[in-house]
N, C-alpha and C positions, 0 to 999 in steps of 0.2 A: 756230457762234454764239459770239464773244466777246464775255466780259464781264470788267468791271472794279469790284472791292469797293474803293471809294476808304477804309474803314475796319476797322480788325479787329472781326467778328461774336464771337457764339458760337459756342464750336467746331461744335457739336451743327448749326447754322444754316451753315456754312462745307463742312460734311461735303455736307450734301443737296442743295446749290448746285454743288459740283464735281461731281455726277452730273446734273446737268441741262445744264451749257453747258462750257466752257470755261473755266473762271476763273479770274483773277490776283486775289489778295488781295493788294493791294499791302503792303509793308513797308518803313518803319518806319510806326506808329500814329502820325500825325503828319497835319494838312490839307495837303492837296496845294497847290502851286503853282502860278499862273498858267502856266509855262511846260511842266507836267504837263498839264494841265486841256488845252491845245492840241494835246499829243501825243499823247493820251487819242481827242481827237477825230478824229483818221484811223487810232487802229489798235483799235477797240471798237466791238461792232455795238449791246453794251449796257453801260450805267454805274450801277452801285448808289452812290447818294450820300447822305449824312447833311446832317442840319440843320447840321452843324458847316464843310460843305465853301462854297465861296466860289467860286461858280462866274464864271468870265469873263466880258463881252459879248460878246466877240469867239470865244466855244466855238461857239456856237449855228450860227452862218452856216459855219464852218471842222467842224462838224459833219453839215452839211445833208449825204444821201446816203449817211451811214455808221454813225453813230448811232442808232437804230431804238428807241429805251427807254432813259428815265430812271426806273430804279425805286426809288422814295426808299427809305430804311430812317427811316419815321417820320411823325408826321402829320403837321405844318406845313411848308408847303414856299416858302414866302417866300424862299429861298436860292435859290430859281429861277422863269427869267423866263420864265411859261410859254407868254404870247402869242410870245415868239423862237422858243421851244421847238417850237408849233404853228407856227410860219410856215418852220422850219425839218424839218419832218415827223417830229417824234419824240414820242410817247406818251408822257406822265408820268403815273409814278401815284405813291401813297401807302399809308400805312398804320394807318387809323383804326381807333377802337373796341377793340383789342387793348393799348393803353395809357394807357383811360380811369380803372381804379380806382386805378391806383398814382401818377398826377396826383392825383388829388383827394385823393389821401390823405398827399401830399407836402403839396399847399395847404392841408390842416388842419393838418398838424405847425406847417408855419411858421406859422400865425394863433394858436395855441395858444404855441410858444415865441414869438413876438414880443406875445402880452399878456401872458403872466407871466414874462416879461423872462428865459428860462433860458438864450442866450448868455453874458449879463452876469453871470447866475450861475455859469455853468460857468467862464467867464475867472475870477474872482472866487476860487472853492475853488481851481482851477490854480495860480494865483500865490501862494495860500498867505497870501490878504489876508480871509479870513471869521472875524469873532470872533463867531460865534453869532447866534441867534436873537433878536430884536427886531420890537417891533411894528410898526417903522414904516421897515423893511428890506426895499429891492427890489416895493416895490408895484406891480401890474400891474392887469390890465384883465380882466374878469371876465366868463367866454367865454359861460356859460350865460344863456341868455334875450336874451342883448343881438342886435343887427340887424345880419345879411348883407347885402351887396350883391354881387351879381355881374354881371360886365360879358359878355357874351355865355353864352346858356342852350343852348349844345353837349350834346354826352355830358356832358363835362369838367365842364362846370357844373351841367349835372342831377346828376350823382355828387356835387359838390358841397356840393349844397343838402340833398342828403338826408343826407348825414354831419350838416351843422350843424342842421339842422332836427327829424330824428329822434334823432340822437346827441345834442343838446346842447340842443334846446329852442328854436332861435334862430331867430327870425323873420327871412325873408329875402324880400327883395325885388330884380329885377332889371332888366338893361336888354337887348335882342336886337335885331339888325336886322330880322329877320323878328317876324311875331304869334305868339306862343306858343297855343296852346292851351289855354283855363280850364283844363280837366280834366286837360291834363298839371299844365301847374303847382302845382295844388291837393293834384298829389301829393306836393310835396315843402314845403306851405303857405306857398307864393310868390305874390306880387303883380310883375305888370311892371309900370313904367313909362315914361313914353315917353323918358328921356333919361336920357344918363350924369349929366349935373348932375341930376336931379332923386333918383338912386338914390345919389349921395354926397350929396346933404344930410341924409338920414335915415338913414347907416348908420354902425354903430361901428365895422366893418371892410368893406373893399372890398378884393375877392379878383377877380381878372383872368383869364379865363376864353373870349378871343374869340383870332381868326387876328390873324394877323403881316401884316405889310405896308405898300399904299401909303396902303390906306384906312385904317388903324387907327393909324398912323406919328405917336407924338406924341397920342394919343385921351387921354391923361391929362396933362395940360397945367395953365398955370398957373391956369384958372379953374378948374378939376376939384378942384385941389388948396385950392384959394380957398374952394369949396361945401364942402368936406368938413366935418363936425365937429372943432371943435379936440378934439384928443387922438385920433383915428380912425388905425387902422392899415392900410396899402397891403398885399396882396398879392401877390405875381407870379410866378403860372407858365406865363404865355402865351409873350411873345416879349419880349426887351427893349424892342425901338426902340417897344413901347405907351405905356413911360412918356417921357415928356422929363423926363432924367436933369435937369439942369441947376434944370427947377422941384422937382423931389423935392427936390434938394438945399434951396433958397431954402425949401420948406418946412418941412424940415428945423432948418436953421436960427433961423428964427423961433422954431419950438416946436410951431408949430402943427400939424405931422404928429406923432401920437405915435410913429411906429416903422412898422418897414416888416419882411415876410420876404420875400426875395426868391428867384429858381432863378436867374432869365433877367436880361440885362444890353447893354447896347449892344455891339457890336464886340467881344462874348466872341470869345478869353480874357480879352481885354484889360479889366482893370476899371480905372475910374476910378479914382484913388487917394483921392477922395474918401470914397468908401463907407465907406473903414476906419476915417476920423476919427470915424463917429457909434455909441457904443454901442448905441444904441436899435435897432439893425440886425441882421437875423438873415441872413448869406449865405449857399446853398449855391451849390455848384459845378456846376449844368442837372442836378437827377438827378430830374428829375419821373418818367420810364421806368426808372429804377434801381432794378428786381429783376432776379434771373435770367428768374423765368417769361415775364416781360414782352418782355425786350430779346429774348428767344428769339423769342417769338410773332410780336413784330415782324420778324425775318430771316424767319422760315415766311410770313409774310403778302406781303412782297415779292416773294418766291421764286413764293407763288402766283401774285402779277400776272405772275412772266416766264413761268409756265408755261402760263398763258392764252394770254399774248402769241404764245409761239411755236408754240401752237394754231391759229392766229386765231382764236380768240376774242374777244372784251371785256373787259380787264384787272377783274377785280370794282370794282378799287377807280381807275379812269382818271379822271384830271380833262382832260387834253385828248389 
């Protein structure tokens, strides 16, 4: 059985995968290329790929008979087309639950650094531009008490709700495409609502929290942006293509967003150059899973779905 690490793991995670199959960990740490991804496909029975990797249309069919496992390292897997994927006989799986606390806990920092504005500070002391203390310097948004919104009530968002709710006192409210449960919810003292607009009208920040894709593709749009509270802060640790970049910006502009912290971004790496024009913006670089413990857990969690796999078993964690 061959397989192909289209990214560099942890060692620790790289180690206990060369004792199970055969595997090339490809080098350089870089996303492979279309003309990769096609070669890939007749000489690998299995392919561990990242959210980061950019997979062909043309893999899936030029794959059919050879391929046998796509095992993502990660839980969103919108980088792959999994109806090609099933139509072309290859098992995809993923790797949830294993890097739900270090999301949420990424999606607090940024909600916390983009209300009390500490980019702007930190650029600020950097450049050697802060002459002291005043009362009416760098004022921000005042995290306790005020109202969450989260757009889908996953792990991610249940983790979430209970940072801001028990950590901070904040009343949250959200939106899921499925019925939540009273009695979950009441655990983390949430109210759903039935729409994305009606959970940015009422909220001081709106932190994103739902899957990547065709159905969510643009979910925060220009009436999303419209409903929100003027001065209300965007979060985003989901997937870029949630927000449509283009209205963030328009509302940006206006005024009427007050700030936004974001991970996630369209067509990463590639950022808009826009982003860098607006202070009010807090960027990181996708590190929603950036711990050790986490990125580890995630290679062991893959590794189990190929060890299932070449069991026959049922990958634990198999979406088709």
């Amino acid at each position: 059985m061959r397989a192909l690490v289209t990214r560099a793991w942890p060692k620790g995670t790289q180690d206990r995968l060369a004792q199970v199959c055969e595997a090339t960990f490809r080098d350089p740490d870089t996303a492979m290329t279309e003309t990769e991804w096609m070669e890939a496909a007749t000489r690998y029975d299995v392919i561990l790929p990242t959210v980061s990797d950019s997979i062909p249309a043309g893999f899936y069919d030029a794959a059919k008979g050879k391929v046998r496992l796509l095992a993502n390292y990660g839980v969103g897997y919108n980088h792959i087309d999994v109806a090609a994927a099933e139509a072309a006989g290859i098992t995809v799986t993923n790797t949830p639950g294993v890097l739900t606390d270090c999301t949420a806990d990424l999606a607090m920092g940024l909600l916390l650094a983009a209300a009390r504005r500490l980019g702007e500070g930190e650029r600020e002391l950097r450049a050697g531009r802060w002459d002291g203390w005043r009362p009416t310097h760098l004022i921000g948004h005042k995290v306790a008490g005020a109202t969450l919104g989260i757009i889908g009530f996953g792990r991610i968002g249940q983790a979430m709700a209970q940072r801001a709710h028990h950590g901070f006192g904040m009343k949250v409210v959200f939106q899921n495409r499925s019925r939540v449960a009273p009695e979950l919810a009441a655990q983390y003292g949430a109210t759903q609502l039935a729409s994305v607009a009606e959970v940015a009208e009422v909220s001081d920040f709106l932190s994103l929290h739902c899957p990547g894709g065709a159905d969510t593709r643009h979910l925060i749009s220009t009436d999303i942006f419209a409903a929100m509270k003027p001065g209300a802060i965007l979060i985003n640790t989901a997937r870029g293509d949630v927000v449509d970049e283009d209205a963030l910006f328009a509302a940006l502009n206006t005024g009427h967003l007050g700030g936004a912290g974001l991970d996630v971004y369209q067509g990463e790496p590639k950022l808009d150059p826009r982003f860098l024009k607006h202070e009010n913006l807090v960027l990181a670089p996708h590190l929603g899973s950036a711990t050790g413990g986490t990125r580890a857990a995630m290679g062991h969690r893959a590794i189990d779905n190929l060890e299932a796999f070449l069991k026959g078993d049922t990958p634990p964690d198999k979406i088709v």
